[in-house]
N, C-alpha and C positions, 0 to 999 in steps of 0.2 A: 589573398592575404594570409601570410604565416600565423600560426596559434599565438607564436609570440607577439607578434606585433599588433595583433589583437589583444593581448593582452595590456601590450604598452597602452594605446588607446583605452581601454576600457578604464585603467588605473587614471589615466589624467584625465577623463571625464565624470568620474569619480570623485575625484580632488575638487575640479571645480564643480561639483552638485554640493560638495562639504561647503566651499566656501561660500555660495551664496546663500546656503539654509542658515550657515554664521549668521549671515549681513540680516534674513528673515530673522532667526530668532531674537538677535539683538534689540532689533524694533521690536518686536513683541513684547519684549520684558521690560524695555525701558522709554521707549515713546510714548505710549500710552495711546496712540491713534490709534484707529477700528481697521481691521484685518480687511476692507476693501483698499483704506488709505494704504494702508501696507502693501496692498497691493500694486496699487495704480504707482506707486512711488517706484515699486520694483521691479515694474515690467511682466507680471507673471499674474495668474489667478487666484481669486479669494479664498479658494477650494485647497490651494497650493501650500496658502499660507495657512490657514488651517491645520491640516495634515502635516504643517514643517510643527505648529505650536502643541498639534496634539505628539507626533513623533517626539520631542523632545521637552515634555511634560512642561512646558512651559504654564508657567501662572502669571495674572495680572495682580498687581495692589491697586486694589479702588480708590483707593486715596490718593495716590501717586500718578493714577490714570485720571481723575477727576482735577485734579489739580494744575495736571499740561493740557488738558482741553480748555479749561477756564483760560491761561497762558495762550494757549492759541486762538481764542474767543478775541481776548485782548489784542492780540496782533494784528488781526484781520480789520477791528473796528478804526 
């Protein structure tokens, strides 16, 4: 395989690792589910998602995380 097309490759695998730490940190900030559910939703490990929330200084609001668990509490019953 040429340097370049090594390189094409490594660019578009790249792209998509950006794109699905999007789709992780999105839930992280604003689902308020536990980084297993994050997980299991995503196809990847708890460890993964972790390390996408610590890599991109992600924070939770307790209120806003307590609030769609209660919502999901509701749903299920």
């Amino acid at each position: 395989m040429t340097s370049i097309r090594k390189n094409k490759l490594q660019d578009a695998m790249n792209a998509v690792r950006e794109v699905f730490y999007d789709a992780i940190e999105c839930r992280i900030r604003y689902s308020g589910r536990s980084y297993a559910t994050i997980a299991s939703e995503m196809g990847c490990s708890e460890q993964l998602v972790f390390q996408v929330g610590r890599l991109r200084k992600c924070s939770r609001n307790s209120q806003h995380s307590s609030t769609v668990q209660e919502e999901d509490n509701n749903v299920k019953q």
